[in-house]
C-alpha positions in Angstrom: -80.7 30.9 -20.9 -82.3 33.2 -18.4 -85.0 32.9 -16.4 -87.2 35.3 -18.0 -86.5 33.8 -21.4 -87.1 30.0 -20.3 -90.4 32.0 -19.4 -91.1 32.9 -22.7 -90.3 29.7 -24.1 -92.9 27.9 -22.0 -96.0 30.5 -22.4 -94.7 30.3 -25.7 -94.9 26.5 -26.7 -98.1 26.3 -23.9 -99.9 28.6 -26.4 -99.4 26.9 -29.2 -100.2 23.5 -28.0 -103.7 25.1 -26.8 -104.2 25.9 -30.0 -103.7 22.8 -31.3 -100.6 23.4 -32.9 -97.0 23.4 -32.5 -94.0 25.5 -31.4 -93.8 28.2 -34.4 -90.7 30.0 -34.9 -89.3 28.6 -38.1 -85.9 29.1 -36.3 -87.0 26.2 -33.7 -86.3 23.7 -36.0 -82.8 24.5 -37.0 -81.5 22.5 -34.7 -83.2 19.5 -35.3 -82.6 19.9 -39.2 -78.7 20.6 -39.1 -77.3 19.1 -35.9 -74.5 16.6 -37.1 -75.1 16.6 -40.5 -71.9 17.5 -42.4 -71.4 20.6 -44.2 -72.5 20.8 -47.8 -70.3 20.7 -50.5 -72.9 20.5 -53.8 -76.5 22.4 -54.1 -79.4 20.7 -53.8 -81.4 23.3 -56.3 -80.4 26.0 -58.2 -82.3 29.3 -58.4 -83.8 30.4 -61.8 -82.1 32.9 -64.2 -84.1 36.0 -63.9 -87.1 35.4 -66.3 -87.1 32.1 -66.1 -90.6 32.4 -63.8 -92.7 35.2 -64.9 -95.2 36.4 -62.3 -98.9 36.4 -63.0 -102.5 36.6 -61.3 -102.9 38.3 -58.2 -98.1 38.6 -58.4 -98.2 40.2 -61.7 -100.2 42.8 -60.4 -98.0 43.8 -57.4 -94.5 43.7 -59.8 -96.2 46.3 -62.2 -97.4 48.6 -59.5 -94.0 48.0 -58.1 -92.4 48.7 -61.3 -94.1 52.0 -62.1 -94.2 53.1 -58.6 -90.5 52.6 -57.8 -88.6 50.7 -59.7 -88.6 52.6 -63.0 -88.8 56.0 -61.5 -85.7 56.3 -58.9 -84.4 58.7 -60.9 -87.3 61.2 -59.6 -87.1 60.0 -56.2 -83.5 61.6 -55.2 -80.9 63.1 -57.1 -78.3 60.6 -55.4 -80.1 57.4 -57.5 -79.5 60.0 -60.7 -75.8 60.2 -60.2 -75.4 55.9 -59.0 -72.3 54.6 -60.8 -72.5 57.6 -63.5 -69.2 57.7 -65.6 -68.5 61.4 -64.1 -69.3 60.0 -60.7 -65.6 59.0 -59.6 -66.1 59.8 -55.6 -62.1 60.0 -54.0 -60.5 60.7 -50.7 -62.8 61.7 -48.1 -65.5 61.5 -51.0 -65.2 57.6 -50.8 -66.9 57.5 -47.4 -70.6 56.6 -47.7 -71.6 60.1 -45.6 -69.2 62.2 -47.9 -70.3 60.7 -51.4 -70.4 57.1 -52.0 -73.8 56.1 -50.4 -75.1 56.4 -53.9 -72.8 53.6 -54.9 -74.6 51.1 -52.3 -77.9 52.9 -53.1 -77.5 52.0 -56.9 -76.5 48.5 -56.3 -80.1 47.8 -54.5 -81.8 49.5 -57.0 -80.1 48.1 -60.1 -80.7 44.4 -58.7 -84.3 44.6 -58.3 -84.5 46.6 -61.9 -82.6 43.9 -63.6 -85.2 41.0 -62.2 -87.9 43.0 -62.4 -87.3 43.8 -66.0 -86.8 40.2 -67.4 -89.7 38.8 -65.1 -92.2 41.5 -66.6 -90.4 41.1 -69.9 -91.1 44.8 -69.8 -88.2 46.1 -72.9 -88.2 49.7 -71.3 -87.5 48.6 -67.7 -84.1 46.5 -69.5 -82.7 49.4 -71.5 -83.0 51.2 -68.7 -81.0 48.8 -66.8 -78.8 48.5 -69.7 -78.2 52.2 -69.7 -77.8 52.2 -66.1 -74.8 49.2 -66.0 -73.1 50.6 -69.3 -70.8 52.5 -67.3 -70.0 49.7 -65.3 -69.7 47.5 -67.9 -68.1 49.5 -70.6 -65.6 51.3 -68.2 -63.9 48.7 -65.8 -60.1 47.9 -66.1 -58.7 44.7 -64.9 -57.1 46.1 -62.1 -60.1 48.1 -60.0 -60.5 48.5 -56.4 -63.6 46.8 -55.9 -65.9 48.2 -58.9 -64.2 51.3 -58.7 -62.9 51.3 -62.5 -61.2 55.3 -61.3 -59.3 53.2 -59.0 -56.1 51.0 -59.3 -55.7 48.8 -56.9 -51.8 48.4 -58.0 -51.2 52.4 -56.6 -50.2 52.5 -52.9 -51.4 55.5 -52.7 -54.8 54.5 -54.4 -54.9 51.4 -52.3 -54.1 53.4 -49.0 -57.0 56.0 -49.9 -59.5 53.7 -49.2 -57.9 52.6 -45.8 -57.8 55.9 -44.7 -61.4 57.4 -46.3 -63.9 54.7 -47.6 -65.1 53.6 -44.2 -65.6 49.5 -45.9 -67.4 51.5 -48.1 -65.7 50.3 -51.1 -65.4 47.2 -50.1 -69.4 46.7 -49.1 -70.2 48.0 -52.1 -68.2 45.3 -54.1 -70.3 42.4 -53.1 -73.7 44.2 -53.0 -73.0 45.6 -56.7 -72.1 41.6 -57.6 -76.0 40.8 -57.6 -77.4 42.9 -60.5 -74.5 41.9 -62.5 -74.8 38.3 -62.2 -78.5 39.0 -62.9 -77.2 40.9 -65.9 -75.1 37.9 -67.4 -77.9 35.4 -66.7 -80.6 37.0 -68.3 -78.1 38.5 -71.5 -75.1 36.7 -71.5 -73.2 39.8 -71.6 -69.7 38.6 -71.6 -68.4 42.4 -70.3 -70.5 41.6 -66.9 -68.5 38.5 -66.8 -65.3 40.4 -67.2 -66.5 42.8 -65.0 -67.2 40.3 -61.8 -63.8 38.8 -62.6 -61.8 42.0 -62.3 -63.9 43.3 -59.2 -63.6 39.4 -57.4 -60.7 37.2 -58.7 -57.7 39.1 -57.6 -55.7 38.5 -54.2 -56.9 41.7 -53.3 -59.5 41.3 -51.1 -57.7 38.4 -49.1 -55.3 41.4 -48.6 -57.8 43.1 -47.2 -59.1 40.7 -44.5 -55.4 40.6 -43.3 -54.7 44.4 -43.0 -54.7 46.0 -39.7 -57.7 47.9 -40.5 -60.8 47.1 -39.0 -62.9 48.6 -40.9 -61.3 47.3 -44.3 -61.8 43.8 -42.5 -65.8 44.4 -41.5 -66.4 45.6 -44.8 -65.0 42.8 -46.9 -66.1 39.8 -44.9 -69.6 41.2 -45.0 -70.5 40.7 -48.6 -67.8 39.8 -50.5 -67.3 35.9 -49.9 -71.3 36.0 -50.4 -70.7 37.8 -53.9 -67.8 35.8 -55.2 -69.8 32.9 -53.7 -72.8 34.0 -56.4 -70.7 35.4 -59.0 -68.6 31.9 -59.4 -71.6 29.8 -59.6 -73.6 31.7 -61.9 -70.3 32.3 -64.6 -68.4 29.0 -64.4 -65.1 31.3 -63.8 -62.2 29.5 -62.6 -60.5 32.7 -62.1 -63.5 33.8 -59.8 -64.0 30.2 -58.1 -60.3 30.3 -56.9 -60.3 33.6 -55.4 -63.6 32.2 -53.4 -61.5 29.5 -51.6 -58.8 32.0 -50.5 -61.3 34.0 -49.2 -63.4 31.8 -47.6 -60.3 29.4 -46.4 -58.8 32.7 -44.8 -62.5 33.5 -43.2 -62.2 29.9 -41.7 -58.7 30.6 -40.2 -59.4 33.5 -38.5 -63.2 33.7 -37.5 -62.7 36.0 -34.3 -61.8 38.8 -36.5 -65.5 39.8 -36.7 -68.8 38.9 -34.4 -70.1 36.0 -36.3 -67.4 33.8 -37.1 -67.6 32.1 -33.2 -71.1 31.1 -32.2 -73.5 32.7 -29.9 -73.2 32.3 -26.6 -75.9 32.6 -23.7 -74.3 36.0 -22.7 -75.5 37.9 -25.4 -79.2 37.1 -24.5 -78.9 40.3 -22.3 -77.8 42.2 -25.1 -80.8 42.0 -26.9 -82.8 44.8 -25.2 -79.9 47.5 -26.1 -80.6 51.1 -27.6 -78.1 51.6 -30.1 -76.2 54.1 -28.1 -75.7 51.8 -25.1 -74.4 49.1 -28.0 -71.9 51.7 -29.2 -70.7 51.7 -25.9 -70.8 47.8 -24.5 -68.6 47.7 -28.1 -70.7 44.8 -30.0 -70.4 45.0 -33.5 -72.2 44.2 -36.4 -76.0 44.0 -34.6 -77.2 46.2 -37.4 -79.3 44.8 -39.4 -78.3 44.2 -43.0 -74.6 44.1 -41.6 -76.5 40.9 -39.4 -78.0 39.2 -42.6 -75.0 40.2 -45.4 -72.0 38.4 -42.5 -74.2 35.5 -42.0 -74.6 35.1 -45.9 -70.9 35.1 -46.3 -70.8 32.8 -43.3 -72.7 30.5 -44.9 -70.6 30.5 -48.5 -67.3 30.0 -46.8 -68.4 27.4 -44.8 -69.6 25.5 -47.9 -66.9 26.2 -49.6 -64.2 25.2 -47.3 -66.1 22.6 -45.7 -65.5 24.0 -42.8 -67.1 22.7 -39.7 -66.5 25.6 -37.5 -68.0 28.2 -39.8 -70.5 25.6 -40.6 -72.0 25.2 -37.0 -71.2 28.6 -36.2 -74.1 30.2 -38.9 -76.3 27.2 -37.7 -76.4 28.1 -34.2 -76.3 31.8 -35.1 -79.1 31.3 -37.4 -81.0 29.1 -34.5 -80.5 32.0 -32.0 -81.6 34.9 -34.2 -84.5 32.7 -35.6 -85.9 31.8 -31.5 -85.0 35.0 -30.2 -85.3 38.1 -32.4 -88.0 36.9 -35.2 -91.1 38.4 -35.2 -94.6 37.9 -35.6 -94.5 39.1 -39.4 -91.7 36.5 -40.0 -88.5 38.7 -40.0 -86.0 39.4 -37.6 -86.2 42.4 -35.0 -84.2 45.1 -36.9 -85.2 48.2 -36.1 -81.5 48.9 -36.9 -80.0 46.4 -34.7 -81.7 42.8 -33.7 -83.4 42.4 -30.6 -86.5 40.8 -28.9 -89.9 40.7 -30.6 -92.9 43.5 -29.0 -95.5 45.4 -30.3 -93.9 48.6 -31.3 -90.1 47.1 -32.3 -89.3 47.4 -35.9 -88.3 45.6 -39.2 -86.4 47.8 -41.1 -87.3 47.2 -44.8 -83.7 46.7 -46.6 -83.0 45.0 -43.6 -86.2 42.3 -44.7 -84.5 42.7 -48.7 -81.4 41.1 -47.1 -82.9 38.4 -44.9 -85.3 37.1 -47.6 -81.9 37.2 -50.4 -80.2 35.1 -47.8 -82.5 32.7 -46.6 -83.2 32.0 -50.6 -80.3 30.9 -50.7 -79.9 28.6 -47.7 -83.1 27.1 -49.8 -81.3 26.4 -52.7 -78.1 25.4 -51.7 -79.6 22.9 -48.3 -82.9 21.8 -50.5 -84.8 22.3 -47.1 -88.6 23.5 -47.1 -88.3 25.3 -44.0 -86.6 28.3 -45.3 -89.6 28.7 -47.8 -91.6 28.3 -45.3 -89.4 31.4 -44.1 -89.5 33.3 -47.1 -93.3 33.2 -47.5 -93.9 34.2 -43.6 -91.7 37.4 -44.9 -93.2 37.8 -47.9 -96.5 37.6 -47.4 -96.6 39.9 -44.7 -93.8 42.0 -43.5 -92.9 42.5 -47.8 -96.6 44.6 -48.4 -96.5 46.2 -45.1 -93.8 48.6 -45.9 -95.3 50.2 -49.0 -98.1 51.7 -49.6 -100.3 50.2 -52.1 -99.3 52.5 -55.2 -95.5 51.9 -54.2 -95.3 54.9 -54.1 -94.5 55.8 -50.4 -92.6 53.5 -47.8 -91.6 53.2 -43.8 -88.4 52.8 -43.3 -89.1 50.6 -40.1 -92.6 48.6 -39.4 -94.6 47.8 -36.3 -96.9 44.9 -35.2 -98.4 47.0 -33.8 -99.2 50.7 -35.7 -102.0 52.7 -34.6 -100.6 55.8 -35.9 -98.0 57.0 -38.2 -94.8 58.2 -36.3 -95.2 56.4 -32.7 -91.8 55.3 -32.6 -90.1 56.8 -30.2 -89.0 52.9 -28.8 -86.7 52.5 -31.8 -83.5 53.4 -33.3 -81.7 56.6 -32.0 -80.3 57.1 -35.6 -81.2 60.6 -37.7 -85.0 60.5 -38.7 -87.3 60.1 -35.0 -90.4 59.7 -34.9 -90.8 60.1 -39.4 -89.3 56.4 -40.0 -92.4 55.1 -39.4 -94.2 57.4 -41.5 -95.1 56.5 -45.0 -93.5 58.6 -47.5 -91.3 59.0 -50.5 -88.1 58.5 -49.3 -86.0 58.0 -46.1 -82.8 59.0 -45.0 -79.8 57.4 -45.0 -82.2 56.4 -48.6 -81.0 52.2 -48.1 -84.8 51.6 -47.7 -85.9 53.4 -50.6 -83.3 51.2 -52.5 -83.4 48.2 -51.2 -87.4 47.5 -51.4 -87.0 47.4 -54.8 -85.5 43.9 -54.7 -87.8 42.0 -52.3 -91.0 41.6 -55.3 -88.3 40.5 -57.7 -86.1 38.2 -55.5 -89.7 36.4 -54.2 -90.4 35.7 -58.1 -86.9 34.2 -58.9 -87.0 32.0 -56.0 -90.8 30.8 -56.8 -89.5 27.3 -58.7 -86.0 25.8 -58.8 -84.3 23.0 -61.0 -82.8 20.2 -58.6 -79.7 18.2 -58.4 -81.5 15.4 -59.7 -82.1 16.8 -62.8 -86.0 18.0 -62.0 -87.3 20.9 -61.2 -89.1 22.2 -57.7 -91.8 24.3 -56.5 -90.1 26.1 -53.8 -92.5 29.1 -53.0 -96.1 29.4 -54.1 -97.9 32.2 -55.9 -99.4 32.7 -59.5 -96.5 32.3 -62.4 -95.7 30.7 -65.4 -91.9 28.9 -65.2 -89.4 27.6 -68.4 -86.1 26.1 -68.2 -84.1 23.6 -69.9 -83.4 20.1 -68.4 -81.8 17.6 -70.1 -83.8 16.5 -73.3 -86.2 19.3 -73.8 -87.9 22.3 -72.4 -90.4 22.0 -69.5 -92.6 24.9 -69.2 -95.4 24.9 -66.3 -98.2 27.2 -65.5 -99.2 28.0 -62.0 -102.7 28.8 -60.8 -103.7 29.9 -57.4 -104.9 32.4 -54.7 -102.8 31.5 -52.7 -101.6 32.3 -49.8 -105.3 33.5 -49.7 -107.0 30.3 -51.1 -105.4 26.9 -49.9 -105.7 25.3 -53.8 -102.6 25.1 -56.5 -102.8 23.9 -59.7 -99.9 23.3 -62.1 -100.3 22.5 -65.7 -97.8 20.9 -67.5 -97.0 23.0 -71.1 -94.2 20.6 -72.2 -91.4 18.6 -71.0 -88.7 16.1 -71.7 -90.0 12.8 -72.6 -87.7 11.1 -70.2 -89.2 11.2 -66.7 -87.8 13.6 -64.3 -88.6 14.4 -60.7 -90.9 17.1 -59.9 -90.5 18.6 -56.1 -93.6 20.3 -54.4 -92.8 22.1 -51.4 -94.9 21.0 -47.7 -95.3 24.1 -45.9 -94.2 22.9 -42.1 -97.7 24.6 -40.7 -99.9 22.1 -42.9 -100.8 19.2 -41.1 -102.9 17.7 -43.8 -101.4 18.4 -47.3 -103.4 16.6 -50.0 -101.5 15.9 -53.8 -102.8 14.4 -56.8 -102.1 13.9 -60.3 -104.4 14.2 -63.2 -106.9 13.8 -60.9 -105.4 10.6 -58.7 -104.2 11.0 -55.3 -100.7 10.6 -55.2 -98.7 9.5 -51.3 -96.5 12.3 -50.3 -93.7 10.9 -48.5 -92.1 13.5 -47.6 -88.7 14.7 -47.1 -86.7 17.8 -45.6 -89.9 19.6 -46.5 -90.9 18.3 -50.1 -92.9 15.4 -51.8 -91.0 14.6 -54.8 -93.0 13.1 -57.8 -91.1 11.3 -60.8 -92.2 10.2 -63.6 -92.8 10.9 -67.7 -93.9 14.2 -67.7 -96.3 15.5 -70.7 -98.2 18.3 -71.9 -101.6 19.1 -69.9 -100.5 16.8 -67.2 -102.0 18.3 -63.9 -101.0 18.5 -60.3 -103.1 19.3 -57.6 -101.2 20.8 -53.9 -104.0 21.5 -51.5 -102.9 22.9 -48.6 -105.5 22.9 -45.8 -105.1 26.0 -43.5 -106.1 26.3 -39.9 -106.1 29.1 -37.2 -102.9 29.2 -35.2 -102.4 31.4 -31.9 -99.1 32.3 -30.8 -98.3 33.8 -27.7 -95.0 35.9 -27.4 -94.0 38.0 -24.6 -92.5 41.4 -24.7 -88.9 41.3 -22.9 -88.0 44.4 -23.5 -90.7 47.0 -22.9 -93.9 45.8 -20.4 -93.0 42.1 -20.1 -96.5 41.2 -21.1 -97.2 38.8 -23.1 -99.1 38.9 -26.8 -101.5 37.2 -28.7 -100.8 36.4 -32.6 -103.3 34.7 -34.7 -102.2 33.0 -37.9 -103.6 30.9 -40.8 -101.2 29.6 -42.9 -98.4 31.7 -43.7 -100.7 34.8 -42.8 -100.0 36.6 -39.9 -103.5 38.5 -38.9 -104.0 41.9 -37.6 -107.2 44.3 -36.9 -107.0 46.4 -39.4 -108.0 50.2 -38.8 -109.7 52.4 -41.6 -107.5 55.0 -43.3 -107.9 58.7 -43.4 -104.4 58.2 -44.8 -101.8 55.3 -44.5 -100.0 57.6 -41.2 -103.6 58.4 -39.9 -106.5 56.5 -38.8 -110.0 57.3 -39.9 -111.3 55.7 -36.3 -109.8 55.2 -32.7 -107.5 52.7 -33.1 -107.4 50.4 -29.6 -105.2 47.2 -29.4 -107.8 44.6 -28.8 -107.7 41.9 -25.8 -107.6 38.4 -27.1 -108.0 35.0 -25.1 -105.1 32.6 -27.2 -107.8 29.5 -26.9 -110.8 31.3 -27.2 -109.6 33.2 -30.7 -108.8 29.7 -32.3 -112.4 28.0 -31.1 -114.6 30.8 -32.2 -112.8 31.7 -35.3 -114.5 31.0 -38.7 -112.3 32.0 -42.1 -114.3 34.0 -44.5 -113.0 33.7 -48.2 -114.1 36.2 -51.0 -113.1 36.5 -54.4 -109.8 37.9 -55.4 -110.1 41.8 -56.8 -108.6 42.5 -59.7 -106.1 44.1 -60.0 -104.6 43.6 -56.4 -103.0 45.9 -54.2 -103.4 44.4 -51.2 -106.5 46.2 -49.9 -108.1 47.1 -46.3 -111.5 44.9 -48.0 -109.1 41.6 -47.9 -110.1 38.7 -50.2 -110.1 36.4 -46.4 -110.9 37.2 -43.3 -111.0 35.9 -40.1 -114.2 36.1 -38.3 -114.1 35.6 -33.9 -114.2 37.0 -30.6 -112.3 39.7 -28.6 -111.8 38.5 -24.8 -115.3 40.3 -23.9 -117.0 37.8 -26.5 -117.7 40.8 -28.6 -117.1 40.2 -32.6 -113.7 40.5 -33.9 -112.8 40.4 -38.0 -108.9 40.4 -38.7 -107.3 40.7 -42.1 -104.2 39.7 -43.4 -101.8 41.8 -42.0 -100.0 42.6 -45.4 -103.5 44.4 -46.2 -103.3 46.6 -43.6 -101.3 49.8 -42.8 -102.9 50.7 -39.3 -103.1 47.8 -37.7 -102.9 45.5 -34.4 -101.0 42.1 -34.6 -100.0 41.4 -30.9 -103.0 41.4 -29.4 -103.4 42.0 -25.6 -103.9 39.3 -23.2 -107.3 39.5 -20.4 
């Protein structure tokens, strides 16, 4: 570790102590969660079939402005969604590359995963025919020997297979475990036996292992990126034997040769220096895979193989990668630096938003699969703020990178030296490449699905928390559950029992790690918590209008993290709960401010003693406004008055405040 980062480390865990709390990156306590423990081999939960939890309240409102401002009109955002998987579009040679003709193929896959979800979880009939309509071809067209879900291609031709050596770039081969997700969405929610058929041509064939031992290095990238992840997801959710054994050839040929891409061997301390590179210089120092999504889709696969092999190597490997990413690249809003590639945390460095769709679809499932609160805890920090900071509040205009710190739209000349400038972070329709555009319609949906969870155990767990209403089967009967609450803007959740089994069953509540004094009770009694890996765990005979009380107390939090790559100063954060906290600046538009926008200067104790949290009611219906139903009332380093917002409520904004 350097000296300037066991710098950081110490300002770091100093400010946090002075504000009574403790050292906050989620990422801190990977080490301490996973260090000896063995590697997996069964799922602790299992997530929900899309539908399963249907959002309501304050969440419901989002999803429907979501759904008409996005989701169901792609189509009229770029003719490239128009033509995604069409059964004329049949890209070949240099076509197959994503620049020459294929990036629609990705770009549908995003789209089509959020519009399944989203269509089942609304139970909204016109958003699921037009799903249906879109996977028809898909479904209706594939043979049992595709290249990927190329149904035009057979991978039995030499001269088919050898085309998409030479031309596809991985593109192909990308696609194939990206395009996995809306199917298996598609068979949970239908039963559709053709999307079953379909994920069994596409993933239970020798093909791809194949792939991972040609000489090509971009065949290899692009298959160990997503495709153990999708045959890992596409196995579980259809029972497939034919699927399940093609998993363990991939993933036992990942684990015998993990230096044929970046994340297979851990992190060493050498890459620290890394972290400030521009993407040119990267290019040229020859480290591959620091984009973004590339980052979160290897580690996902990393993940699968290693469970399904058992695998120690793999298995340490994604711990410590995730355990370097999470202390040295996550941000304030509770994603990773991505501002195309990973780097250190500042005030003007970026989250790219399919980049935030990846890392909140990964980390939900490190939730299910280790049963451990933390990455909820994750998730929420995500959600909550980075999620409704990227769109505008009619979803109908995005960035395709966001700032801590944005006074203006445009100022971000610091970040990627990709097409686009100064416009990615501007808010509007679309960006190009148009991966943004897709991918942010799966981050509202994904959240919902991942909200409760049935358990090994044969119960049921509330993993994330929002408004919903949430069914399943367990063994004996039905249990259905309501779920009221503000939060994360009230500190209150109440669950009401509709019906259940009449055997007794565990039910799982979720301990947010930044709550010190959580408070459960039962139809009114106060029940011990007890807690474990992140959850209290309740069992008993479950009945109808049984209720359960979570409170979950919220304090102020500052955070101080310094800049290493720009000024080497360091900045204030102020949190309560999972809200991260910014001044918000008033809107002439969402790219201009109505006022001078000036970062203020914060004292880290001072913030925490003099701040008072100011709760109003929740508008109806929500869009995440400016006027934000909490705010936090203190003092600026001049004792002058201060009043932040949530940061998700703002779109001009300051979030790492300056230091006196």
């Amino acid at each position: 570790m350097t000296e300037m980062l066991k710098r950081s480390v110490m300002v770091f865990g100093l400010a946090c102590a002075a504000a009574g709390g403790r050292l906050c990156p989620a990422g801190q306590q990977m080490e301490e969660l996973t260090a000896g423990s063995p590697v997996p081999r069964t799922a602790a939960f299992a997530l929900a079939k899309p539908g399963a939890v249907k959002p309501a309240g304050w969440l419901r409102d989002w999803a429907e402005t979501m759904a008409k401002g996005y989701t169901a009109r792609m189509d009229e955002v770029d003719a490239e969604f128009v033509r995604a998987w069409k059964p004329d579009f049949q890209p070949r040679g240099k076509k197959l590359h994503w620049s020459q003709g294929t990036w629609s193929c990705e770009g549908g896959a995003y789209w089509f995963d959020g519009l399944v979800k989203l269509g089942f979880q609304l139970d909204d009939e016109a958003l699921k025919q037009q799903a249906k309509r879109r996977l028809d071809p898909i479904l209706d067209n594939m043979t049992d020997h595709p290249i990927g879900f190329c149904w035009w291609l057979d991978r039995r031709d030499p001269a088919h297979f050898q085309e998409v050596y030479d031309s596809s770039d991985w593109m192909v081969n990308w696609v194939a475990g990206i395009l996995t997700r809306p199917l298996v969405a598609w068979y949970q929610a239908t039963g559709d036996a053709r999307a079953k058929r379909a994920l069994e041509s596409a993933l239970g064939d020798a093909y791809w292992n194949t792939c991972f031992k040609n000489e090509s290095v971009d065949c290899v990238a692009g298959s160990v990126i997503s495709i153990p992840s999708g045959a890992w997801l596409a196995a579980q959710a259809t029972g497939s034997p034919k699927i399940a054994a093609a998993l363990r050839t991939y993933a036992e040929d990942y684990a015998k040769n993990p230096a044929r891409e970046t994340y297979g061997p851990a992190p060493t301390n050498g890459l620290e220096k890394t972290l400030a590179l521009k993407r040119a210089e990267m290019f040229a120092q020859k480290i591959p895979l620091r984009h973004g999504v590339v980052a979160n889709e290897t580690l996902h696969s990393l993940f699968a193989s290693a469970v399904v092999t058992g695998d120690e190597g793999l298995w340490n490997s994604w711990r410590k990668w995730m355990d370097f990413l999470d202390t040295r690249a996550r941000m304030p809003v509770g994603a990773w630096v991505m501002d195309e590639e990973w780097g250190h945390p500042g005030p003007r460095r970026g989250v790219e938003t399919c980049a935030l769709a990846a890392e909140v679809w990964g980390r939900l499932d490190f939730l299910a699969t280790l049963g451990l609160g933390r990455f909820g805890d994750d998730i929420e920090r995500a959600f909550f703020n980075a999620a409704p900071a990227c769109v505008t509040r009619d979803c109908r205009a995005h960035v395709y990178f966001q700032q801590p710190n944005r006074l203006k739209g445009g100022d971000c000349e610091r970040l990627s030296v990709r097409q686009g400038g100064a416009q990615q972070t501007v808010f509007q329709e679309k960006h190009f490449p148009l991966c943004c555009t897709a991918g942010l319609n799966r981050i509202v949906p994904d959240f919902i699905q991942g909200l409760w969870m049935t358990t090994s155990d044969g119960g049921v767990a509330a993993t994330l928390y929002a408004p919903c209403t949430f069914e399943t089967p367990l063994a004996g009967g039905t249990f259905a559950v309501s779920e009221e609450t503000d939060y994360p803007f009230g500190e209150t959740i109440t669950l009401t029992v509709k019906s259940a089994p009449s055997a007794a069953f565990p039910l799982a509540l979720r301990l947010p790690g930044w709550c010190r004094d959580a408070a459960l009770a039962v139809n009114g009694e106060k029940v011990a918590l007890n807690p474990s890996a992140g959850f209290a765990k309740v069992r008993r005979a479950w009945r109808a209008g049984d209720t359960v009380t979570l409170r979950l107390p919220m304090k102020p939090l500052a955070e101080v993290v310094r800049d290493l790559d720009e000024t080497q100063q360091d900045y204030t954060c102020v949190s309560v709960g999972p809200l991260l906290f910014a001044r918000g600046f008033a809107e002439k538009t969402a790219n201009d401010p109505a006022e001078p926008a000036v970062v203020p200067t914060v004292d880290p104790k001072t913030v925490v003693e003099k701040a008072e949290i100011v709760r109003l009611p929740l508008a109806r219906p929500f869009d995440w406004p400016l006027a934000a139903p909490v705010r936090l009332r203190t003092q600026d380093a001049a004792g002058q008055p201060l009043e932040l917002v949530p940061y998700g409520c703002t779109k001009l904004r300051a979030a790492m405040f300056s230091q006196p």
